[in-house]
C-alpha positions as a printed Julia matrix, in Angstrom:
212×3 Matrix{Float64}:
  0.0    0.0     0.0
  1.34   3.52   -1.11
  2.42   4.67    2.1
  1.27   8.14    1.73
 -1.92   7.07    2.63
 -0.51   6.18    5.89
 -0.7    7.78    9.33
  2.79   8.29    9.04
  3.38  11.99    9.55
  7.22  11.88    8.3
  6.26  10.5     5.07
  3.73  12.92    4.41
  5.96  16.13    4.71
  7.97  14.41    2.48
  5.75  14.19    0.22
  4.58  17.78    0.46
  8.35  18.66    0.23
  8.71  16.89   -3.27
  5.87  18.58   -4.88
  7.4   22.28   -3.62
 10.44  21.02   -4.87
  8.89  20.35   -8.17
  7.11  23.67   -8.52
 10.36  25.67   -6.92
 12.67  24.29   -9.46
  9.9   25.11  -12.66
  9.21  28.58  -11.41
 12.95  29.02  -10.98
 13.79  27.64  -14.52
 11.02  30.12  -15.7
 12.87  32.92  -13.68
 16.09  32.3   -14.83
 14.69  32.23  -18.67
 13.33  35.49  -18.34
 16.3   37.3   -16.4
 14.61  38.32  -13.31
 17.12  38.16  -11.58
 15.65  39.59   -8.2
 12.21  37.25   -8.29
 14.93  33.95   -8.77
 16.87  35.25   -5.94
 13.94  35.42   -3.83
 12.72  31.66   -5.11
 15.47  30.37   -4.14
 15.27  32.23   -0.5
 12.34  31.03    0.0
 13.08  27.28   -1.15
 15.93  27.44    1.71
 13.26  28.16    4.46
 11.02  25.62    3.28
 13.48  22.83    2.58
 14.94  23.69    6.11
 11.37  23.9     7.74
 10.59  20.73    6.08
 13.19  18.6     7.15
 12.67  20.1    11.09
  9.53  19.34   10.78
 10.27  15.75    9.49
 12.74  15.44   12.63
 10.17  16.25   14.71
  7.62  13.32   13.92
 10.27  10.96   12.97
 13.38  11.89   15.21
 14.35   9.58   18.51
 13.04  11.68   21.98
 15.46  14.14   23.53
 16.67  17.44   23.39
 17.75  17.58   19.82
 14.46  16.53   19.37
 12.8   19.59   21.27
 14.96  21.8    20.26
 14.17  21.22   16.45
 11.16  23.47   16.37
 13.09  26.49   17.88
 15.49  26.16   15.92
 13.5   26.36   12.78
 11.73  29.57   14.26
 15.74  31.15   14.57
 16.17  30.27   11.27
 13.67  31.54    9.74
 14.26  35.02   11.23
 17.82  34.54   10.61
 17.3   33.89    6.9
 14.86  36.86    6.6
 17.92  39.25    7.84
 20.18  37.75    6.14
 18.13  38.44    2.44
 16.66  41.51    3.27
 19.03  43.45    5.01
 22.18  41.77    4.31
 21.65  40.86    0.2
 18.8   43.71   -0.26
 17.73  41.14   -2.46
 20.19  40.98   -4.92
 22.39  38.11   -4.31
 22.09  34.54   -3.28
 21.36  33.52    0.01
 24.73  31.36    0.31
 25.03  32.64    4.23
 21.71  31.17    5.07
 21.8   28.13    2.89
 25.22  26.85    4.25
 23.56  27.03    7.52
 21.05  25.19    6.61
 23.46  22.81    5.34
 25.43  22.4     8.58
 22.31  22.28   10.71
 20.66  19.37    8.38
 23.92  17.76    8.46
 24.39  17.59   12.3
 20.57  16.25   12.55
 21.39  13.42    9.89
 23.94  12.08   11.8
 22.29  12.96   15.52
 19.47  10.58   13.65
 21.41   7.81   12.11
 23.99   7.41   15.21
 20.91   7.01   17.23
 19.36   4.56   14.61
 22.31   2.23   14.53
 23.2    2.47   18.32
 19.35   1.32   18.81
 19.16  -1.57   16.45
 20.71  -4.65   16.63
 20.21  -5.82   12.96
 20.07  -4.78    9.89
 16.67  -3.46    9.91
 17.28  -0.38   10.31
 18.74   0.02    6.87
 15.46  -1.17    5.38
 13.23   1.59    6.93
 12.17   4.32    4.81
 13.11   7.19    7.19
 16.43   6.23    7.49
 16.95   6.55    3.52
 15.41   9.78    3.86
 18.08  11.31    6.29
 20.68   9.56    4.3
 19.14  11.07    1.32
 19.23  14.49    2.87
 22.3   13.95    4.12
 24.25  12.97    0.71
 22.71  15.93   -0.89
 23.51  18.6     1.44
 27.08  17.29    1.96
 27.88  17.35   -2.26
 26.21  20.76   -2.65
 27.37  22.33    0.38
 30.58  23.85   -0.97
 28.89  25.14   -4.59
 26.47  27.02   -2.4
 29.1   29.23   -0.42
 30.67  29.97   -3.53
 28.03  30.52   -5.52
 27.28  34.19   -3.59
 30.88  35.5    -4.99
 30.66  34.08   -8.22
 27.26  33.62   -9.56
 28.45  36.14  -12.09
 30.65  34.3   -13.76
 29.26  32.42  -16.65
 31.16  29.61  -16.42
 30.09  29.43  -13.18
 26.61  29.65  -13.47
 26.48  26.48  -15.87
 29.05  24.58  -13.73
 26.72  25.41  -11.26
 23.37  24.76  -12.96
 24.2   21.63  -13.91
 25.66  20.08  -10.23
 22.57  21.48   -8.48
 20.16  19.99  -11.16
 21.78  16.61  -10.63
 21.67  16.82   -6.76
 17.98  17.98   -7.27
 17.3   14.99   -9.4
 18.84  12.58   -7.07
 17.7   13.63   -4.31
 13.69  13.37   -5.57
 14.1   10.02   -7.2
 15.92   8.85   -3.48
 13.17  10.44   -1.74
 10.32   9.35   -3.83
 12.0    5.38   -3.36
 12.18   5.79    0.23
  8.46   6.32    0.5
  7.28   3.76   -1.85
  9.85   1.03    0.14
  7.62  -1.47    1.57
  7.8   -2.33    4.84
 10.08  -4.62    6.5
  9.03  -7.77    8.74
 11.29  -7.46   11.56
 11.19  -9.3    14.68
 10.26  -6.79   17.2
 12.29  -9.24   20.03
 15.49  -7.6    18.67
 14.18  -4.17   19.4
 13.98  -1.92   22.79
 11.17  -0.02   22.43
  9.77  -1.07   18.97
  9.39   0.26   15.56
  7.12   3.67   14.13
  4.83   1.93   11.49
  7.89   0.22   10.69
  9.65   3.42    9.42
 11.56   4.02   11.81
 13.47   2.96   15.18
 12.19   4.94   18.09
 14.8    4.85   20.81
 15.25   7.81   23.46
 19.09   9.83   23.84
């Protein structure tokens, strides 16, 4: 059964998530056709919230109890402020948000691994690698980590035109990869797993809940 149709929460931001994604990257393509220059910019602002606001969100439902865990939402609220000051006052609009976006990268990327050390300390099998959470952090976390660098230098030298295909052409393979990962994650069917070789049992068999 399509798990979207699922109580899972986790699954279905991640669902949401690849549709924005999907619409972001058209309208930005459109954008970018036409030269407006200031209305990409701000696309691609507004993408970094989202994407960031999205995966917090995902933590939240999905993530092991704990601080990190309560802390998530917070953290998204900070961000979201600081990514408004960084665009408005700091860019006036008229450069990409690399600041914000390799923050966004860093804070993502500590989460992933917060998630999966948890994951693997919890389990002791291989089930864990079959859930469809865990791909998605690993997805996420793959991503982020390739694109990381090209986004902090793409603020200095988005200029360039060498640059800007260099660039256009690693993001719109991360982008690809990273929707055809997510969109396998969610249509994984579930394990059978032997709940005796679990502490506190498994979320709709998605993920491994285990507390810090």
């Amino acid at each position: 059964m399509y798990k979207i149709h699922s109580k899972e929460r986790s699954l279905k931001v991640i669902f949401y998530y690849i549709v924005y994604s999907i619409l972001s990257e058209a309208l930005g393509y459109y954008f970018s056709e036409m030269h407006l220059k200031k209305s990409f910019f701000a696309l691609l602002a507004l993408f970094t919230v989202v994407e960031f606001s999205a995966f917090c969100l995902f933590y939240y439902y999905a993530g092991p109890e704990g601080l990190v865990k309560k802390a998530v939402l917070p953290i998204a609220s900070l961000f979201l402020l600081f990514a408004c000051v960084d665009f408005f006052l700091l860019n006036k609009m008229n450069n990409l948000d690399s600041i914000a976006i390799g923050v966004e990268c860093i804070l993502v990327i500590l989460m992933c691994i917060h998630y999966l050390a948890v994951q693997i300390k919890g389990s002791t099998d291989l089930f864990v690698y079959s859930t469809s959470n865990f791909w998605i952090v690993i997805t996420f976390l793959i991503c982020l980590s390739g694109s990381f660098f090209l986004y902090i230098m793409a603020a200095n030298m988005y200029d360039d035109k060498d640059f800007q295909k260099q660039y256009t052409i690693i993001n719109f393979v991360f982008y690809v990869l990273k929707n055809i990962l997510l969109s396998v994650a969610m249509v994984m069917k579930a394990s059978t797993v032997k709940k005796k070789i679990l502490k506190n049992g498994w979320d709709d068999q998605l993920s491994y809940k285990l507390k810090n």
